[in-house]
Every structure is written in C-alpha cells, then in structure tokens.
VEXDREN-2710 file (C-alpha; in Angstrom, 1 decimal):
% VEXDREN-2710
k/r/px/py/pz
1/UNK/12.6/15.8/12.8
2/UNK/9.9/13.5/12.4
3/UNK/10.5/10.1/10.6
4/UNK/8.4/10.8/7.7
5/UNK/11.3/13.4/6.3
6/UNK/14.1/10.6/6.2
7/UNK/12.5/7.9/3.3
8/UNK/16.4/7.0/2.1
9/UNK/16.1/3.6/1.7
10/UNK/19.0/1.8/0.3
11/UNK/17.5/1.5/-3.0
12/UNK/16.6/4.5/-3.4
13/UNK/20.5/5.9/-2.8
14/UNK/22.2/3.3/-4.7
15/UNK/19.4/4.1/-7.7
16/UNK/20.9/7.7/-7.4
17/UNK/24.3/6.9/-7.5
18/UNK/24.0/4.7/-11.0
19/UNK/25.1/1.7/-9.1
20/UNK/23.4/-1.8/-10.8
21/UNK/23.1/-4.9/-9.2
22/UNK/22.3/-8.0/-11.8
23/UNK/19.5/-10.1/-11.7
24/UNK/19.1/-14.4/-11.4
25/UNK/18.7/-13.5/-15.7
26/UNK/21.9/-11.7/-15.7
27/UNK/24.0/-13.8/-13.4
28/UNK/22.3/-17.1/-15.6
29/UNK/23.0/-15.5/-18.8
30/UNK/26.3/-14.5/-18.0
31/UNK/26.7/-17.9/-16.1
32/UNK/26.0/-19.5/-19.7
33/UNK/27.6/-17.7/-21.7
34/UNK/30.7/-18.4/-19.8
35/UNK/30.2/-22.4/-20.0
36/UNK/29.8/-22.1/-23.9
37/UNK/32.7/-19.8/-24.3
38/UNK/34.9/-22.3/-22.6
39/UNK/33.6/-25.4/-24.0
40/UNK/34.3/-24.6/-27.8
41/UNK/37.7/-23.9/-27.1
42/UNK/38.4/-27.4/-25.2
43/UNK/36.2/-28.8/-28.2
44/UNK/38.6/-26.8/-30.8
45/UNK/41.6/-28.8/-28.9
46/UNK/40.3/-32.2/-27.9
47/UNK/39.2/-32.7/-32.2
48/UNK/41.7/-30.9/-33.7
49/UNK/39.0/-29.1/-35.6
50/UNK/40.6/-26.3/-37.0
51/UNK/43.7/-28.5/-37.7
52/UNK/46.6/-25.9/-37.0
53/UNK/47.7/-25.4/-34.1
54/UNK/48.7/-21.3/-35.1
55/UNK/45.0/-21.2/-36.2
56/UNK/43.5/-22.7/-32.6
57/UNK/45.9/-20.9/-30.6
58/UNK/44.3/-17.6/-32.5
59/UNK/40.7/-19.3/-31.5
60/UNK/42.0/-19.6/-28.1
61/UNK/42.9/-16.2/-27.4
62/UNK/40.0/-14.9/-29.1
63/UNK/37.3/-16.8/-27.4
64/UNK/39.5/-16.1/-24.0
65/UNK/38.6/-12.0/-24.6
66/UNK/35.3/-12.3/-25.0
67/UNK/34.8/-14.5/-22.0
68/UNK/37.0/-11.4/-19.8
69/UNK/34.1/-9.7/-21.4
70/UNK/31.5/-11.0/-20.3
71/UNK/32.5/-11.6/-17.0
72/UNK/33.2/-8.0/-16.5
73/UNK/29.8/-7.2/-18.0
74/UNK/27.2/-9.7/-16.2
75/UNK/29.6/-10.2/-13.3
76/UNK/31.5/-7.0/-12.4
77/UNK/28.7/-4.9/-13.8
78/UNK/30.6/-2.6/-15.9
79/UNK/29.2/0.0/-18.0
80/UNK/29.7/3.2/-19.4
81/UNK/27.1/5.3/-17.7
82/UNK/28.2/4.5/-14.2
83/UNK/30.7/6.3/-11.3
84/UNK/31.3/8.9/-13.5
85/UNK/33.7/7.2/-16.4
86/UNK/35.9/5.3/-14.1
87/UNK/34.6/2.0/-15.2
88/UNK/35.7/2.9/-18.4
89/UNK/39.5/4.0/-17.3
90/UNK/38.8/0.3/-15.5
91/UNK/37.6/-1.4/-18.9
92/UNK/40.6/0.6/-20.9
93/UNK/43.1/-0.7/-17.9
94/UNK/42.0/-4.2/-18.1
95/UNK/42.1/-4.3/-21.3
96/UNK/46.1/-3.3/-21.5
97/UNK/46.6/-5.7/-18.7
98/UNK/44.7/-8.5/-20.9
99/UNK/47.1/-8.4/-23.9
100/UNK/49.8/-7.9/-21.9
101/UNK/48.8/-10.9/-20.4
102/UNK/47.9/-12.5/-23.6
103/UNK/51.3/-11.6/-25.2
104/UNK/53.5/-12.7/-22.9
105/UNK/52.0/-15.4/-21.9
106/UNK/52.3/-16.5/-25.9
107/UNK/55.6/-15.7/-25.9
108/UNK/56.9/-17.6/-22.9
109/UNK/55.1/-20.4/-24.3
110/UNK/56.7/-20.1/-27.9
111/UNK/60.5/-20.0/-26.3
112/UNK/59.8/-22.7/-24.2
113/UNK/58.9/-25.1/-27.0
114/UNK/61.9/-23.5/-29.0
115/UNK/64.3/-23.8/-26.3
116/UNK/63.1/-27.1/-24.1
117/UNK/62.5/-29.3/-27.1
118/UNK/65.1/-32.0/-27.7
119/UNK/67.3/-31.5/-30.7
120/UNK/66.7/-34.4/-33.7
121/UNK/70.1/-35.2/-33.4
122/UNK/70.5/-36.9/-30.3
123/UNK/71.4/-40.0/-32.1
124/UNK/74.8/-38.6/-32.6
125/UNK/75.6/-37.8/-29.3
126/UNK/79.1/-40.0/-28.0
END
C-alpha cells in the first residue's frame, strides 16, 4: 500500500463522525454569557430588586437553568444532530437530574428555615 491511499487525518474522521469542537467565538461567547447569567442573580440579591424573596428565589432558579444550558451548549457541545441521539437521551437526563436537583435543594432549604428558626416566644421560657 502506498501512502497516498491512507489520507485519514484526524479531521477528516472526527468531521465524519458529527463530532464539533468549539471555537475561541464559542468558548468567549459561552464564557460571557455565563458571567452575565450569574451577575444578575447576585445583582437580584445584593438590591433587593425584585423585593420578594418567593419572587427572587423563582429568578434564581430560572437564570440557574439557562446557565446549565449554556454550558452544555458552548461547553459540552451538545446538539441534536450528533452520536446518533444520545446527546439528547443526555440533554433529557440532565435535565431530570436538574429539577431534581432544583427541587430538593428548595425543599431542604424551606424546612430548614421552618424547622431551625427560633420560636418568637423565647421570652417565656423559665
């Protein structure tokens, strides 16, 4: 076999296999994106801006999802079209394991503040 019949390059075989690699644009982009997305929320806390704490904690969360989005979209490269659907078994899994996440992590939060709080009675205790 001469060496004019093997061209593989690596390039070429990771083109075939739908695999993409970001870019400086896509790592900066994502990069930024990431920055702003965590800003406004410590913004939303440090003013008091949306002045219920129900309503910021709904913020919160929400600008937390779309930041797990990004990152798996200009970090983690994830995409519909590649490896044959399993990024999107991956995207549906990850999402389950976000609200999960989410959830609990709202409800430990909630019956700690119920639970550890001192009582407004403690005034009266002999």
């Amino acid at each position: 076999m001469s060496a004019g019949h093997h061209t593989d390059t690596s390039d070429q075989s990771h083109a075939r296999h739908g695999v993409d690699h970001g870019s400086l644009r896509g790592y900066l982009t994502g990069f930024g994106l990431s920055v702003v997305l965590t800003a406004i929320p410590f913004w939303l806390v440090m003013t008091n801006a949306l002045g219920n704490q129900m309503a910021s904690a709904i913020a919160i969360m929400a600008f937390a999802v779309v930041q797990i989005i990004v990152h798996m979209v200009f970090f983690l490269h994830m995409n519909t079209r590649s490896e044959s659907g399993w990024t999107m078994m991956a995207l549906i899994f990850t999402l389950i394991l976000v609200v999960i996440a989410l959830t609990g992590s709202l409800w430990v939060m909630y019956h700690l503040n119920a639970n550890m709080m001192p009582g407004h009675d403690m005034s009266q205790i002999p």
